[in-house]
C-alpha positions in Angstrom: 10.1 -15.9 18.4 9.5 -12.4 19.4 8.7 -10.2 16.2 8.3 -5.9 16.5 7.3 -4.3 13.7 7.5 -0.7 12.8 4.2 1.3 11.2 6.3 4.9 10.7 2.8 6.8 9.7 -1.3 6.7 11.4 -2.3 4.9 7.9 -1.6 1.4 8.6 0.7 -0.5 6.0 -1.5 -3.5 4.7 1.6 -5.7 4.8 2.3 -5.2 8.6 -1.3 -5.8 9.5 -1.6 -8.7 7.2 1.7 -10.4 7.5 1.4 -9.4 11.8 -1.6 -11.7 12.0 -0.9 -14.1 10.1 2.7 -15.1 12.1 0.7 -14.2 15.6 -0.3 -17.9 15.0 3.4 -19.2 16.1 5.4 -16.0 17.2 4.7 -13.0 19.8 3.9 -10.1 17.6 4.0 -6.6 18.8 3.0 -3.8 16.1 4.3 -0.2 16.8 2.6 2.5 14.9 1.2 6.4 16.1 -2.0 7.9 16.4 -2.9 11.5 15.7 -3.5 13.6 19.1 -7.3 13.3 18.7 -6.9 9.6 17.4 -8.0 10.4 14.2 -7.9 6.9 11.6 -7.9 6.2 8.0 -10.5 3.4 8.2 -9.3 0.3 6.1 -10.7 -3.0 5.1 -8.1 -5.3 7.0 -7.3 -5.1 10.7 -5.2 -7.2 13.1 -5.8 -10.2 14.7 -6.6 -10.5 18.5 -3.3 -12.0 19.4 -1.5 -9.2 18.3 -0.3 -6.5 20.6 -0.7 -3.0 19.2 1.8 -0.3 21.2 1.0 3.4 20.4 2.8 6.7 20.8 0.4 10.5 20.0 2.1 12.7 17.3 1.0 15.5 15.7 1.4 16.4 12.2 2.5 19.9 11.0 3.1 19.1 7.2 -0.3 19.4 5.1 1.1 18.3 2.0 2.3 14.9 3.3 2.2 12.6 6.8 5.2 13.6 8.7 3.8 12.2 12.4 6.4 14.2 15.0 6.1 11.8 18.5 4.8 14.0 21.0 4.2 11.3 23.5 6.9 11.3 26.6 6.5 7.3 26.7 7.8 7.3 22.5 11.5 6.5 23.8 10.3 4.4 26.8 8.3 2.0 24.2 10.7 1.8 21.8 13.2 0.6 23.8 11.1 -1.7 25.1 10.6 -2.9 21.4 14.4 -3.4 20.8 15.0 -4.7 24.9 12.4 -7.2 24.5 12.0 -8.8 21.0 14.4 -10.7 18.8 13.7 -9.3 15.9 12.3 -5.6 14.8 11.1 -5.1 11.5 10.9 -1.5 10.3 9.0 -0.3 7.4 10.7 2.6 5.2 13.4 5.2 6.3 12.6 9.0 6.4 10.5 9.3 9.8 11.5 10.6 13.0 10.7 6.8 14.7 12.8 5.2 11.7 16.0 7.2 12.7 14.9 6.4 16.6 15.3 2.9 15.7 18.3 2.9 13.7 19.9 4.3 16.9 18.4 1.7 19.1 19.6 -0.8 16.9 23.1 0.4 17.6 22.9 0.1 21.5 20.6 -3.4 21.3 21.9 -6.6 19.6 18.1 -7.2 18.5 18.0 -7.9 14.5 16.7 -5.0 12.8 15.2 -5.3 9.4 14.4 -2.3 6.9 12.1 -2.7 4.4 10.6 0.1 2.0 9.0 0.2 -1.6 9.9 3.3 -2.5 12.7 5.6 -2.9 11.1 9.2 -2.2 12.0 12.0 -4.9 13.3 9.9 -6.9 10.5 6.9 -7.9 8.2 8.7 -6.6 7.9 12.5 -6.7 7.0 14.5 -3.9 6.8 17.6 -5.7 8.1 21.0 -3.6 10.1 17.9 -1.2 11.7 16.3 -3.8 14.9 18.4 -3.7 14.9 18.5 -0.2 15.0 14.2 -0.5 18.2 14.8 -2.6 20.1 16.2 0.2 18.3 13.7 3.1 20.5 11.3 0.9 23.7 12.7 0.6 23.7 13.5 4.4 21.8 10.4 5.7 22.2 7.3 3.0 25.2 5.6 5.0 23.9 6.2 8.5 20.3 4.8 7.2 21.4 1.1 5.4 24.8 0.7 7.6 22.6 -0.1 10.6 19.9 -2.8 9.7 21.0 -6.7 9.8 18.8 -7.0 6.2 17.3 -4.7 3.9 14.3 -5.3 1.5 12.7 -4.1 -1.6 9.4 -5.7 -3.0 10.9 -5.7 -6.6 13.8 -5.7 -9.0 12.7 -1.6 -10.0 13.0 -0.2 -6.6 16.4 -2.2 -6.1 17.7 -0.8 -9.1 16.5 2.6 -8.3 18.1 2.0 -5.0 21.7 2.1 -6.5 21.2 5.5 -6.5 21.1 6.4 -2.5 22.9 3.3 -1.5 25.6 0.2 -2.4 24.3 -1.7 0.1 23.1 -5.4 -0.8 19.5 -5.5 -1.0 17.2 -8.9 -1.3 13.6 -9.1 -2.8 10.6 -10.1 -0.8 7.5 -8.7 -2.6 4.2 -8.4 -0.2 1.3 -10.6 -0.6 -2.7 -10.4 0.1 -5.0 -12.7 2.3 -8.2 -11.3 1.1 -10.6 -14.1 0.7 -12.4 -14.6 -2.6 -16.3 -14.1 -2.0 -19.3 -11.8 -1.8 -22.0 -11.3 1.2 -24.6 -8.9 -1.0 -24.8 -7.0 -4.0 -23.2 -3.7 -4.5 -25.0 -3.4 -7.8 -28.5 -3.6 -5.2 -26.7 -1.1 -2.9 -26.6 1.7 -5.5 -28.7 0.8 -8.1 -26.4 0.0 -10.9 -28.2 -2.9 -12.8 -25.6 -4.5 -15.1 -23.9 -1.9 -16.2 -19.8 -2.7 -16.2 -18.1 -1.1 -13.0 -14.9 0.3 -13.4 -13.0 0.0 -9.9 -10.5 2.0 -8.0 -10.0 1.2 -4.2 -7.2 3.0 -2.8 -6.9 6.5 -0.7 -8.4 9.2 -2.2 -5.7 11.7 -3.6 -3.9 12.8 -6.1 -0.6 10.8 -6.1 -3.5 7.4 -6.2 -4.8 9.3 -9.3 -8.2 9.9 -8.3 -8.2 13.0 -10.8 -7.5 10.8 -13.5 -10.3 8.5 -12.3 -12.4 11.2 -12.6 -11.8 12.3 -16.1 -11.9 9.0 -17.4 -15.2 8.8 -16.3 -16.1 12.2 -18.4 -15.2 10.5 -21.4 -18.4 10.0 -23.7 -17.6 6.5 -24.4 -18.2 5.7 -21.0 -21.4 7.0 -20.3 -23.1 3.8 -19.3 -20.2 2.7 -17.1 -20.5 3.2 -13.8 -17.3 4.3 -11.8 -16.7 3.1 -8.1 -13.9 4.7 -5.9 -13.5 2.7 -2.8 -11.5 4.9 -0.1 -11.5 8.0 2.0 -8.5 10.4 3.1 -7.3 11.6 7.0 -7.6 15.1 5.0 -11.1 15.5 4.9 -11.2 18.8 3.3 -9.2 16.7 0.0 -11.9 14.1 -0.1 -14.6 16.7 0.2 -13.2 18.5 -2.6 -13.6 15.5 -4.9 -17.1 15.0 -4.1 -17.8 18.2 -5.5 -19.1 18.2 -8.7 -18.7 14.5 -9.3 -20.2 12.9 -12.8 -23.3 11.4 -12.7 -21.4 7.9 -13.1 -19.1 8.4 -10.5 -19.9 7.0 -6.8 -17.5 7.7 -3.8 -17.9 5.0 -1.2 -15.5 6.4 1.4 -13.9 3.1 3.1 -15.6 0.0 3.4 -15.2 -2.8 5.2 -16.6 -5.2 2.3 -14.2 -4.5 -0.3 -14.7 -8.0 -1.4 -17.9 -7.4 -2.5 -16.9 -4.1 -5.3 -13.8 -6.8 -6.2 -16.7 -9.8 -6.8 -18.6 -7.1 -9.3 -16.4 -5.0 -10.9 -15.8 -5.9 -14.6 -12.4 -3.5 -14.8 -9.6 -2.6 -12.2 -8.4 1.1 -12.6 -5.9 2.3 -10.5 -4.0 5.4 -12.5 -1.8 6.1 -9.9 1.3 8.3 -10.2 3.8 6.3 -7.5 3.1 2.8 -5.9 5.5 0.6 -4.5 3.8 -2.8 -4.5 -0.1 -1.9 -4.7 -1.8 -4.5 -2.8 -5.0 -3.2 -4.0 -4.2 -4.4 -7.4 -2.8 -7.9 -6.6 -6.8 -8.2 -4.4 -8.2 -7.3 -7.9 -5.9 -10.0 -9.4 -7.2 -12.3 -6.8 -10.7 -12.1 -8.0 -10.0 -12.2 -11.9 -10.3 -8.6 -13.1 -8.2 -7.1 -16.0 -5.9 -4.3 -14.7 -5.5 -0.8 -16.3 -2.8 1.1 -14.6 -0.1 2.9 -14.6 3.7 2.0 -15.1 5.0 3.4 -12.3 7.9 1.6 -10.5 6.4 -1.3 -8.1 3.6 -1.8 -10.2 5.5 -2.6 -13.2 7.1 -5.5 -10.9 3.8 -6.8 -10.3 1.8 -6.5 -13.5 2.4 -8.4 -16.7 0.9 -7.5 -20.2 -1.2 -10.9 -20.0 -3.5 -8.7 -17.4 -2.9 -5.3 -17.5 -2.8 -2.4 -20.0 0.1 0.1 -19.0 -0.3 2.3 -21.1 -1.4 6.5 -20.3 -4.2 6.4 -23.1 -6.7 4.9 -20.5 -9.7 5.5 -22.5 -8.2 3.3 -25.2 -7.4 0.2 -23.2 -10.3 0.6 -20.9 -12.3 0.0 -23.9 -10.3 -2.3 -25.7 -11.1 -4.8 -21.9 -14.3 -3.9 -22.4 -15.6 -4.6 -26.0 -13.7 -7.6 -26.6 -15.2 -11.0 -24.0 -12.6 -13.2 -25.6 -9.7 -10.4 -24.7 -11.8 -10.0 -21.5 -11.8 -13.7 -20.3 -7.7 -14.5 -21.0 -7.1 -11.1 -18.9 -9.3 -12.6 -16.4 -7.5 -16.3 -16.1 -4.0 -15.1 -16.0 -5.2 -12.3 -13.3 -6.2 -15.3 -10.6 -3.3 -17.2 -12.1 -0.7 -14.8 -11.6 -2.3 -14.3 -7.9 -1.2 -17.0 -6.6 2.6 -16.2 -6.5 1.6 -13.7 -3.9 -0.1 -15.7 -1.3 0.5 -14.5 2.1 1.0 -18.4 2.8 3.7 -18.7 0.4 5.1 -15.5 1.3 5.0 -15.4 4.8 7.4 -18.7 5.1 9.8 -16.1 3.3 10.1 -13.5 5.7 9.9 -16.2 8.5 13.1 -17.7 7.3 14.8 -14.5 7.0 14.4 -13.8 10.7 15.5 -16.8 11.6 18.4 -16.7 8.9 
């Protein structure tokens, strides 16, 4: 089978580069995604496999705020049509970007199954601040056009579907992402920056506001946490925002910027903190699951499909239950067992078979 799929920004989505190499094994996969006119990338730590072919088109980007790619490429129509002349099946992540509405035309002149999947609902799970009005209006004026067009359409999770009762009445079906990252460590992090045995609090995600680096950050003020260190694993394409939050960082804060070893930060952390103010399915947190660490986050649509109180602390008084992980081993060690336990519903193994069925259905 010939599989397309659809990567609407320059940051990669984990799920297309994970589940794109793992069905490159049995089906001809083609990924379609844009670089920045300089090729500018948001390193990450998981990547494609040889056998998969990646198609590019430039753009630039003229909203600061947000990544709004605009193709400037003359070969963006050429190659998508391509996409939709050549496979049986394109599979398009979210809805709002110029290639998105390309596709949904394409899909009207080609008999090639298009699929849209998307784990959020923009302005309205997830604010966008100053845009968030302007989202209201993209649905009124665009909501039939967007889910009358695609063969299927998928959520990760029973909150986004419900939220999606709002922009659409479309029937929607649940496939929720998974992770491949394998479980192991290649060298010490705690030798890398001299951290000795104090506990590591972890975030691993881009580095920006709507992640909740800024709560990361005063967290780690707090007195109680003095001898904890705090790790942020990430960078930002903006690097005038990540700059900004190295400035004046706590003594027991480290920025990493992005690393290709993430593996190694999951192996020795003792805490997962991801304060984040939107998510649709956070793959960082179901890595952390994978390697047994307690979860303190935020209850956010997406995440709270993914997280269950026999892990994870929800609650906004993150002092308080980054503590309570910490002080109490017994606590501690249950968190830790139904973490890896709870993993292994999201096997890219198990999940994989799901979406291979659903192009084939």
């Amino acid at each position: 089978m010939k599989i397309a799929y659809i990567n609407p920004t320059t940051i990669m989505r984990r799920p297309i580069s994970e589940l794109a190499t793992i069905l490159s094994k049995n089906h001809d996969i083609t990924v379609f995604t844009p670089i920045t006119l300089f090729n500018k990338r948001l390193d990450t730590h998981y990547s494609f496999s040889k056998k998969v072919n990646i198609s590019n088109y430039r753009t630039v980007n003229l909203v600061k705020s947000m990544e709004w790619p605009i193709p400037i490429s003359p070969s963006f129509i050429f190659k998508l049509n391509n996409l939709f002349r050549n496979n049986d099946v394109v599979h398009m992540w979210t809805y709002s970007y110029i290639v998105n509405f390309a596709a949904l035309f394409f899909s009207k002149i080609y008999k090639t199954k298009l699929i849209l999947t998307y784990d959020t609902v923009p302005g309205i799970s997830i604010s966008v601040g100053k845009f968030d009005f302007a989202y209201k209006i993209f649905y009124k004026i665009f909501s039939n056009f967007i889910f009358s067009n695609p063969y299927t359409v998928t959520v990760y999770g029973k909150s986004i579907k419900k939220i999606s009762k709002k922009i659409t009445n479309r029937k929607i079906e649940i496939i929720p992402t998974g992770t491949n990252i394998e479980v192991k460590s290649t060298k010490s992090i705690r030798k890398e920056f001299g951290i000795g045995k104090k506990p590591i609090i972890l975030f691993v995600g881009r580095i920006s506001e709507i992640k909740g680096i800024d709560k990361f950050i005063e967290v780690a003020k707090d007195n109680k946490f003095k001898d904890c260190i705090f790790i942020a694993v990430g960078s930002n394409l903006n690097k005038k925002i990540y700059n900004k939050y190295l400035t004046n960082l706590p003594k027991n804060v480290i920025f990493t910027g992005s690393r290709n070893d993430v593996y190694n930060f999951y192996s020795e952390a003792n805490l997962f903190f991801l304060p984040s103010e939107g998510e649709g399915m956070p793959g960082a947190i179901m890595e952390a699951m994978r390697f047994g660490l307690p979860i303190v986050t935020s209850n956010v649509p997406g995440t709270k499909d993914l997280v269950k109180k026999e892990f994870a602390i929800t609650n906004k008084n993150y002092p308080e239950s980054i503590n309570k992980i910490l002080s109490n081993k017994k606590l501690f060690l249950k968190m830790s067992n139904s973490a890896k336990k709870e993993s292994k519903k999201y096997s890219w193994d198990l999940l994989s078979k799901k979406y291979t069925k659903l192009y084939l259905n």
